[in-house]
C-alpha positions in Angstrom: 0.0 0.0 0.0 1.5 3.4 -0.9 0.7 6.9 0.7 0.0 9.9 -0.4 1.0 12.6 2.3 0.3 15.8 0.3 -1.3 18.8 2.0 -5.1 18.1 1.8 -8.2 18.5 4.1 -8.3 14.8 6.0 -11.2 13.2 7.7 -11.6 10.0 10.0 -14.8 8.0 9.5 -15.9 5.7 12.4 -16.3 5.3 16.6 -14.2 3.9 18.8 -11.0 2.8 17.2 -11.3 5.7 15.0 -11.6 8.0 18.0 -8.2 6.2 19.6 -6.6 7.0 16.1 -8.1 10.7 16.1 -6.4 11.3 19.2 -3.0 10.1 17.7 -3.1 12.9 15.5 -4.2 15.4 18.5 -7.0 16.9 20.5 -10.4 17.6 20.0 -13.7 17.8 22.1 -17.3 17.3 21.1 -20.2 16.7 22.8 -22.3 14.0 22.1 -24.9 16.1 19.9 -22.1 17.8 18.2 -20.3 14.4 17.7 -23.7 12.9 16.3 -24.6 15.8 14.3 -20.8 17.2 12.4 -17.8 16.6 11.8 -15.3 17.5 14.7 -12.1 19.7 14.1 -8.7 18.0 15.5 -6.0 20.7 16.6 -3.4 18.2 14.9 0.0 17.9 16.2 1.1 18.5 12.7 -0.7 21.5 11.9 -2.4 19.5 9.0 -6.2 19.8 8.4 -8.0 16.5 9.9 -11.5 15.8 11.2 -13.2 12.9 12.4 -16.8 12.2 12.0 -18.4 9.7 14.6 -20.0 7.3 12.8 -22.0 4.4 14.2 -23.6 1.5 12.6 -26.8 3.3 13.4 -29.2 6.4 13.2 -28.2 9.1 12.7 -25.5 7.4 10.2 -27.1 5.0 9.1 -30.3 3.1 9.1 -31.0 -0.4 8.3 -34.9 -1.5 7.6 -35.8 -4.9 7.8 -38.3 -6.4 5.5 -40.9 -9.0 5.7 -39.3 -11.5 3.5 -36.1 -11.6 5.9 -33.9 -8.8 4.2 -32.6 -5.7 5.2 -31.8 -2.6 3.6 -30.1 0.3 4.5 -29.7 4.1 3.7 -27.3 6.6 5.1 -28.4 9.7 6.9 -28.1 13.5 6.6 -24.9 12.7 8.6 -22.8 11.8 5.9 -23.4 15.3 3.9 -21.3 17.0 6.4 -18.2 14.3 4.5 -19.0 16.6 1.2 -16.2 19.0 1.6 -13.9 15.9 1.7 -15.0 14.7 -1.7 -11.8 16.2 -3.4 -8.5 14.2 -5.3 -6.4 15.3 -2.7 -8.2 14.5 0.8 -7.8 11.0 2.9 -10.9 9.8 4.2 -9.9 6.9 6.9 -12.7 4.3 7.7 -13.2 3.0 10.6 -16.5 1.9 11.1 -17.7 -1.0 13.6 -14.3 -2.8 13.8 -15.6 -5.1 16.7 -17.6 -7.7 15.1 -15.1 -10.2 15.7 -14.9 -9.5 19.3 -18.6 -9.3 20.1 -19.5 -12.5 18.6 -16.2 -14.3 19.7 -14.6 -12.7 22.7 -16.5 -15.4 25.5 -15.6 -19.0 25.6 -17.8 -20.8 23.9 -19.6 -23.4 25.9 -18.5 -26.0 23.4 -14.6 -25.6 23.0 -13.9 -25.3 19.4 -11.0 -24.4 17.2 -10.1 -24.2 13.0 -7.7 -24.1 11.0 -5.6 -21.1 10.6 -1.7 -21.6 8.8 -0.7 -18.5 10.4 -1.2 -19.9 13.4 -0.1 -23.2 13.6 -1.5 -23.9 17.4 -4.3 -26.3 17.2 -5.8 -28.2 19.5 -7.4 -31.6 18.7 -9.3 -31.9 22.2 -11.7 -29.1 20.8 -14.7 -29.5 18.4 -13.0 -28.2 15.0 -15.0 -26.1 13.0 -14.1 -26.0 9.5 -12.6 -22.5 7.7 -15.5 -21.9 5.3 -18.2 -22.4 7.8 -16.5 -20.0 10.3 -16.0 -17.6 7.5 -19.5 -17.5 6.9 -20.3 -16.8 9.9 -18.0 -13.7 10.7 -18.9 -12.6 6.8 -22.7 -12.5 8.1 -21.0 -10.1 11.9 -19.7 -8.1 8.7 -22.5 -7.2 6.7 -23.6 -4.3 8.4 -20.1 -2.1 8.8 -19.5 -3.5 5.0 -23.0 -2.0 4.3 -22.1 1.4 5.5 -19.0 1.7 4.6 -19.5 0.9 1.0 -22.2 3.4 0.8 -20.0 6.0 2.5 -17.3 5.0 0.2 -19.6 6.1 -2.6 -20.5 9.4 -1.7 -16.8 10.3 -1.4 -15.1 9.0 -4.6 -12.6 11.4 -5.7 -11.4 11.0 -2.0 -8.6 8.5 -1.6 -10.2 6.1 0.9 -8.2 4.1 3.5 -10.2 1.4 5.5 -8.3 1.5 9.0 -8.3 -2.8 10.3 -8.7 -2.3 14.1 -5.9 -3.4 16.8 -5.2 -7.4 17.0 -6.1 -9.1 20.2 -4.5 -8.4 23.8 -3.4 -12.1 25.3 -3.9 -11.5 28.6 -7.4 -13.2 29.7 -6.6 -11.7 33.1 -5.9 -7.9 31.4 -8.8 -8.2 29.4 -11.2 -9.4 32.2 -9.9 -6.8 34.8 -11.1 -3.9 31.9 -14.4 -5.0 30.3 -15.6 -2.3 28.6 -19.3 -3.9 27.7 -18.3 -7.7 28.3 -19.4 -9.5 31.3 -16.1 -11.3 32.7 -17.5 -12.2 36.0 -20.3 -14.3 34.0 -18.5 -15.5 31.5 -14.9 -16.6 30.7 -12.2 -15.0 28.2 -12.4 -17.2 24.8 -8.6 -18.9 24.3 -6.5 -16.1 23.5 -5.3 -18.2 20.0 -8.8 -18.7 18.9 -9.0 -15.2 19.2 -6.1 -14.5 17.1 -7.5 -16.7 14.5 -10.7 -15.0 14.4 -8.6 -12.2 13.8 -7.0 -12.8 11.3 -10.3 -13.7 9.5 -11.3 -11.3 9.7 -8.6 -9.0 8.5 -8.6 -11.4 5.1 -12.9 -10.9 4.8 -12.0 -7.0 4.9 -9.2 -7.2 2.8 -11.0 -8.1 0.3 -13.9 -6.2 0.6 -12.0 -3.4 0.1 -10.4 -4.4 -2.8 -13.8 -5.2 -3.8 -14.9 -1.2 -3.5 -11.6 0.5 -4.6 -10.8 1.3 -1.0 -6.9 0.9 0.6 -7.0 -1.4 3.1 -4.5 -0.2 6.0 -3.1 -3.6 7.8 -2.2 -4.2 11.5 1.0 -2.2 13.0 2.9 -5.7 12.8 6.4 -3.6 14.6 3.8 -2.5 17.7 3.0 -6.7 18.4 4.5 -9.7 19.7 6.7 -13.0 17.6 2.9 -14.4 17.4 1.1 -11.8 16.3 -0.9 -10.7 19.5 -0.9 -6.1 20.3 2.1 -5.7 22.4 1.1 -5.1 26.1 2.7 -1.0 26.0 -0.3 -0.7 23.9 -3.3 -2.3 25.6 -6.4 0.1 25.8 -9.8 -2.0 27.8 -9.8 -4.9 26.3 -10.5 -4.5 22.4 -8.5 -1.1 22.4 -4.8 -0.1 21.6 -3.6 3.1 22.9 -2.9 6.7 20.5 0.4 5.8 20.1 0.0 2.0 18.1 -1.2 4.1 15.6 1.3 6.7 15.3 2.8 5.7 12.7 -0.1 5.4 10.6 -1.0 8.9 11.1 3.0 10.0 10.1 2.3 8.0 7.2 -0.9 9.1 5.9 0.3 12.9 6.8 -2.8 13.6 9.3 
């Protein structure tokens, strides 16, 4: 993937690992209407001009309508007009919207131990029920649909833009870090999911988003690979709750993109 780091008018599209990477570049300070209703001026470290617009896979952003029949369909807001002024050759918009599927759906042991296939990860244990790879890819492609949804739409109201999809933090290892800061997860109910099952999931899910962005003409930006561990897990300087990573993983990123 190649940067561009001329001088242009930059925005950040998503919630709360965009937010982490928004404050990377500097400060900023919104309330909730404000956040909800415009885009939010950062006073960037590098005097370049970035926003961020807080964007949830919901109203006001977007809205999803289910039908009858069993589909959905979905429209984006007023919200997205404020992105207009972005809409130019020389702006970066950065997506970053959901970016926790995996860990909602995955981030509890399951009651029935199960593992797959992954050859990045060669740990595998035989004592769990295996799953195969396409089955568990179908299921994490269906946790996608909705940030895919929005983002693609968003993606095509900004297409002179060049648009950076922003893959959120890998996994922390710690089960003990990550139950000690649960953010929404209920640790004292349930217990951490195997830290390498989590890693797989991971890296699922950075392949089904890889592709979708090739799919819709969008550069996927990977994993800070220097900020984690020999197996592939966020290096503990950078731990944030327990689905974050701090500002600073995501440094260079920002020096990159020239935010």
């Amino acid at each position: 993937m190649s940067f561009d780091a001329s001088m242009a008018r930059n925005l950040i599209i998503g919630s709360s690992h965009a937010l982490y990477m928004s404050e990377a570049t500097g400060t900023f300070e919104a309330n909730w209407d404000a956040a909800t209703s415009d885009t939010i001026r950062i006073a960037t470290k590098s005097g370049h001009d970035t926003s961020i617009l807080y964007a949830l896979t919901a109203p006001p952003f977007v809205v999803f309508t289910s039908h009858p029949n069993g589909t959905a369909t979905a429209a984006l807001g007023p919200l997205i007009e404020k992105a207009a002024p972005f809409n130019t050759p020389d702006s970066k918009v950065i997506f970053s919207i959901g970016g926790n599927e995996h860990n909602a759906a995955f981030m509890y042991a399951n009651p029935v131990p199960f593992d797959f296939f992954d050859p990045k990860v060669p740990q595998m244990d035989s004592a769990r029920q295996i799953i195969p790879l396409a089955e568990m890819n179908d299921i994490l492609r269906r946790r996608l649909s909705r940030s895919q949804v929005a983002t693609r739409l968003a993606a095509q109201k900004l297409p002179l833009a060049q648009r950076y999809y922003l893959a959120p933090p890998p996994p922390i290892p710690s089960s003990e870090h990550i139950a000690s800061q649960p953010e929404i997860f209920d640790f004292k109910k349930f217990k951490v999911e195997n830290k390498f099952v989590r890693l797989k999931i991971y890296n699922l899910y950075l392949e089904i988003m890889s592709s979708f962005c090739r799919d819709n003409g969008i550069q996927f930006i990977e994993p800070v690979y220097k900020n984690c561990d020999t197996d592939g897990f966020l290096l503990e300087d950078f731990w944030s709750g327990c689905t974050h990573a701090k500002p600073e993983y995501y440094s260079g990123i920002v020096q990159q993109l020239g935010l």
